[in-house]
C-alpha positions as CSV (number, residue, x, y, z in Angstrom):
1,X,15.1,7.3,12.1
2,X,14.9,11.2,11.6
3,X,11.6,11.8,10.3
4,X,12.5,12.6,7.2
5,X,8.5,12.1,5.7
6,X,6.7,13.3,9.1
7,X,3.3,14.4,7.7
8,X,3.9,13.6,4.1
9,X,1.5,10.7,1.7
10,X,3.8,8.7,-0.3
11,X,2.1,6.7,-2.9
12,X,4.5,3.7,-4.1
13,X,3.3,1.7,-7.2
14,X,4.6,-1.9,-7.3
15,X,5.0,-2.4,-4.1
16,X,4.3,-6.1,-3.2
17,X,6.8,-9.0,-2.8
18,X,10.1,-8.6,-1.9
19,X,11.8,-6.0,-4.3
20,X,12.6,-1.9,-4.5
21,X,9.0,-1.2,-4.2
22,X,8.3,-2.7,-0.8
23,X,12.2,-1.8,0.5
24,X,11.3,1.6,-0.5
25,X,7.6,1.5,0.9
26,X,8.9,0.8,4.3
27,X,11.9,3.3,4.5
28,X,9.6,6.0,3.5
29,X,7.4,4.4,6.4
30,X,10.3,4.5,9.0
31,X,10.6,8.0,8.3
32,X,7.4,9.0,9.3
33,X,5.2,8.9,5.8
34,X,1.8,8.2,5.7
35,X,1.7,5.0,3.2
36,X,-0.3,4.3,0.0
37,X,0.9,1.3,-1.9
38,X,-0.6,-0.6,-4.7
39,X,0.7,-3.7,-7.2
40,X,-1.6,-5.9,-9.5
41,X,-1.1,-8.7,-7.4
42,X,-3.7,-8.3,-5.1
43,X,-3.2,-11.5,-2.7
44,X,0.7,-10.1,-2.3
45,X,-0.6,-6.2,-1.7
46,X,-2.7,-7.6,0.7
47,X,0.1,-9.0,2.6
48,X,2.3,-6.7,1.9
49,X,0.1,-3.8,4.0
50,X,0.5,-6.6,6.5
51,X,4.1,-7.0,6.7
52,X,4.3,-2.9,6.7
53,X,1.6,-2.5,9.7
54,X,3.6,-5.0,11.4
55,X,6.9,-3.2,11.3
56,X,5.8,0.0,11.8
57,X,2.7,-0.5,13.3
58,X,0.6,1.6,10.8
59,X,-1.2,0.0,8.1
60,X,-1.3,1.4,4.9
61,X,-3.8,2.1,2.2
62,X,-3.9,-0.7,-0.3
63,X,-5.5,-0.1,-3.8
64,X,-4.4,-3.4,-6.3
65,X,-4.3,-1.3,-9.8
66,X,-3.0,-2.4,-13.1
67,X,-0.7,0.2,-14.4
68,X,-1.4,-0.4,-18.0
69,X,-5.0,0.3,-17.5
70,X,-5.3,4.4,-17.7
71,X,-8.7,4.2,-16.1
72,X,-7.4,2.0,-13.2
73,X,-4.6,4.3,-12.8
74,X,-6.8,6.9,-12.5
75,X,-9.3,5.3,-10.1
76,X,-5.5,4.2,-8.0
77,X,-4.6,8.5,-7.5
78,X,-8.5,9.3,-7.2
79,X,-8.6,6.4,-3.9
80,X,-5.5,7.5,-2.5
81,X,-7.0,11.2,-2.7
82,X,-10.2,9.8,-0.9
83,X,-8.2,7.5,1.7
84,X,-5.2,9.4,2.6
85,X,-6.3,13.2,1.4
86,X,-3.4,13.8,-0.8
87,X,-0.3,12.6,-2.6
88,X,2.9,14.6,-1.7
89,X,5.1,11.8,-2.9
90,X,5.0,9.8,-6.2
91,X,7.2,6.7,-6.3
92,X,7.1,5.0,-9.8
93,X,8.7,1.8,-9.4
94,X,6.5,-0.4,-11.5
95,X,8.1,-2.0,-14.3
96,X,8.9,-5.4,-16.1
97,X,12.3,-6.2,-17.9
98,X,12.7,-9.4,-20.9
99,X,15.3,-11.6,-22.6
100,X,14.9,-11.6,-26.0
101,X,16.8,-10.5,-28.8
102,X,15.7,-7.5,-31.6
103,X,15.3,-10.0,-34.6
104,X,13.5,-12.6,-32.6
105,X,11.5,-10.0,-30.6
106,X,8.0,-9.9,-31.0
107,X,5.5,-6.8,-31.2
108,X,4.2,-8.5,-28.4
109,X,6.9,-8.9,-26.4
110,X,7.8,-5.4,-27.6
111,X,5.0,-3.7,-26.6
112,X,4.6,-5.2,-23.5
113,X,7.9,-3.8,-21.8
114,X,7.3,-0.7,-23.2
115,X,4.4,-0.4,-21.6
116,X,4.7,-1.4,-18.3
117,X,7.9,0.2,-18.1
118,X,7.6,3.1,-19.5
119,X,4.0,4.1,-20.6
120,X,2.6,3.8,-17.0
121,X,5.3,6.0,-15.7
122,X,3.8,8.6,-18.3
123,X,0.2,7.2,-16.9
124,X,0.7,7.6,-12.9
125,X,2.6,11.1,-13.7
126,X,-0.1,12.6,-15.3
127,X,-2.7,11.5,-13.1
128,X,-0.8,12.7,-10.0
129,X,0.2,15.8,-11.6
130,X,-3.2,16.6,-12.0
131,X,-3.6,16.7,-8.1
132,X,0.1,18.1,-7.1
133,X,-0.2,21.1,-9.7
134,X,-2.7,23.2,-8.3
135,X,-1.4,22.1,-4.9
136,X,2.0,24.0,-6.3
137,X,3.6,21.1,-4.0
138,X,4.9,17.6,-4.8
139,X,7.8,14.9,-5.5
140,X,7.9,12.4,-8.6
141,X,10.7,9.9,-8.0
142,X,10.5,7.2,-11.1
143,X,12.4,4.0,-11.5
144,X,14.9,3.9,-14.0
145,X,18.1,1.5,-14.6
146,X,21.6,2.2,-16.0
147,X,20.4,-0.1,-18.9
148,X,19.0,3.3,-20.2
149,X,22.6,4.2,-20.3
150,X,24.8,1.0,-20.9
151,X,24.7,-1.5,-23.8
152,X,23.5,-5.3,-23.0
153,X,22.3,-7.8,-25.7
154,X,18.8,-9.0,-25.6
155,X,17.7,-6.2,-23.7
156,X,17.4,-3.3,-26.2
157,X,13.3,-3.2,-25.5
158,X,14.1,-2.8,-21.6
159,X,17.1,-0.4,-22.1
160,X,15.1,1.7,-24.6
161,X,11.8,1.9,-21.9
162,X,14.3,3.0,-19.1
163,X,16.1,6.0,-21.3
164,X,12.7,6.6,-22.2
165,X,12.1,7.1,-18.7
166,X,14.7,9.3,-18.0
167,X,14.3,11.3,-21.2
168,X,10.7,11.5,-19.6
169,X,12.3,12.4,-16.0
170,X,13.8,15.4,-17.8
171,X,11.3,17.0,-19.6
172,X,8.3,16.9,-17.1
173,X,10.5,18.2,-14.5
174,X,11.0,21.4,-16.7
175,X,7.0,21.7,-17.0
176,X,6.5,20.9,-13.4
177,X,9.0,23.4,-12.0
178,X,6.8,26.4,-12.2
179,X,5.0,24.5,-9.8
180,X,6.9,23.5,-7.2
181,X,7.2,20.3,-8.0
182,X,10.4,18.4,-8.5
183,X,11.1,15.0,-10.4
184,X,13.8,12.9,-10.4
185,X,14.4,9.3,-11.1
186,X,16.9,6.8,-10.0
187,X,18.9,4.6,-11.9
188,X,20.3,1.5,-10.0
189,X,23.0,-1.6,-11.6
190,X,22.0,-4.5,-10.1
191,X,19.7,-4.8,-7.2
192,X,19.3,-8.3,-6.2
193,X,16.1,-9.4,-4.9
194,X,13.8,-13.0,-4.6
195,X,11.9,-11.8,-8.0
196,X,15.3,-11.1,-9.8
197,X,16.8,-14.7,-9.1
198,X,13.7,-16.4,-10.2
199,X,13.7,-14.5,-13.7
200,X,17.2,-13.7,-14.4
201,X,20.0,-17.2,-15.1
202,X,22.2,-17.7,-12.3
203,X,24.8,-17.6,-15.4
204,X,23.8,-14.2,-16.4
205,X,23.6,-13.0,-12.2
206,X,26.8,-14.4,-11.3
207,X,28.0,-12.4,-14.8
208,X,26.8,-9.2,-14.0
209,X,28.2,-9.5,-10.3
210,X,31.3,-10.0,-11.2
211,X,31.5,-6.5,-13.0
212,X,30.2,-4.6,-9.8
213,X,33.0,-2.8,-8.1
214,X,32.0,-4.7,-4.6
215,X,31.9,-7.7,-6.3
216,X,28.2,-8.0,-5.3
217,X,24.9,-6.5,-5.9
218,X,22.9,-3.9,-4.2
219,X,20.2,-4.6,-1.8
220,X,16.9,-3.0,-2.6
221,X,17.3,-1.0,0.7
222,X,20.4,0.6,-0.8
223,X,18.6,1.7,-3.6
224,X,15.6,2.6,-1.3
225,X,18.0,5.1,0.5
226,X,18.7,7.0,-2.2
227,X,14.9,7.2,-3.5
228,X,14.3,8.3,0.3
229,X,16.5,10.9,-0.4
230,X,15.1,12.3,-3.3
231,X,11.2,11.9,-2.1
232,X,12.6,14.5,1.2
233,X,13.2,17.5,1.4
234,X,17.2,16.9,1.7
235,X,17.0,17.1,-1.8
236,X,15.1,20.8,-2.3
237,X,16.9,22.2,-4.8
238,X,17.6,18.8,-7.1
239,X,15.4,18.4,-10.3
240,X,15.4,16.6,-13.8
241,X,18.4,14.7,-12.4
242,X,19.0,10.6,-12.7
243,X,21.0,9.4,-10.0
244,X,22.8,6.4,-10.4
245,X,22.9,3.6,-8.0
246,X,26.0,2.0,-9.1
247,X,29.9,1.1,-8.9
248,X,30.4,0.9,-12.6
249,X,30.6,3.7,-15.0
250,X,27.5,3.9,-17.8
């Protein structure tokens, strides 16, 4: 590894299990990061900071937070203030997808994606611009998908809460600018992972395989490269962009 984070706090929401969070938790690790990660599920954080100190033999700071609780969000960049002394890096990977189509679709069900995958993007950005802005230093790297850009039935609540993220990408890198601060997202096709087969139909995987150029999904490690690569500095003059981690064309 090159170092590519030596000195720098990277704060990764969502970051249990086995998906993009944790992939991308322990790349930014292996380059030298100092780590705060965080996930509802406080029984996996907990062994995720394990599984973390154990490869790279430096624990990290685990706060469990709720995303879709603004005062939890808060108390999440105030602790990782108080643990670590700063956040340099922002890494918004929290989100939740659904299956449902629009005339059967609750407000509910609605709601709920919206929320979590879009609202608490809005939530952990302004609580960590609040610290990075009178810094004048810092990197927001969100989650999106190239559902924001490509049409898929039963997903329209998903799809809409990812183009709402990059639409949100967009505009608060203009306001940040001034500052230093750069934000970008990343949009990846399909990045297979344990969490993804358990949700997703075999049907529907082995559907949405088949139309990858590689005739096979990403890992979440290839999509954590390229969040890597925004989070450093190899990436110093690249703003407002959404950089799509795919074979296919939106």
């Amino acid at each position: 590894m090159s170092g590519m984070l030596s000195g720098k706090v990277v704060l990764v929401t969502a970051a249990a299990g086995a998906g993009l969070g944790y992939a991308t938790a322990l790349k930014c690790a292996q380059e030298g990061a100092r780590l705060v990660i965080s996930d509802i599920h406080e029984r996996r954080l907990n062994e995720a900071a394990e599984k973390l100190a154990e490869a790279t033999g430096d624990k990290p700071v685990a706060i469990p937070c709720d995303v879709s609780d603004s005062a939890q969000v808060d108390a999440l960049v105030e602790g990782a203030i108080a643990q670590a002394g700063r956040i340099d890096v922002l890494v918004n990977n929290a989100g939740m997808g659904g299956d449902q189509a629009v005339v059967d679709m609750t407000d509910a069900e609605w709601d709920k994606v919206i929320d979590i995958s879009l609202t608490s993007v809005f939530r952990m950005t302004r609580a960590t611009l609040r610290h990075m802005l009178p810094r004048k230093s810092g990197v927001i790297v969100n989650l999106a998908s190239v559902s924001g850009w490509r049409a898929q039935e039963r997903q329209a609540h998903y799809a809409a809460a990812k183009a709402g993220v990059m639409a949100f990408t967009r505009c608060t890198a203009m306001e940040a600018a001034p500052a230093g601060i750069r934000v970008n997202a990343v949009a990846p096709s399909l990045a297979m992972h344990p969490f993804l087969e358990k949700t997703v139909s075999a049907e529907l995987l082995q559907e949405l395989t088949s139309k990858e150029a590689f005739g096979r999904a990403a890992t979440p490690e290839e999509v954590a490269n390229v969040v890597l690569f925004l989070a450093s500095d190899l990436s110093s003059y690249m703003t407002g962009e959404v950089v799509s981690v795919s074979n296919q064309h939106p």
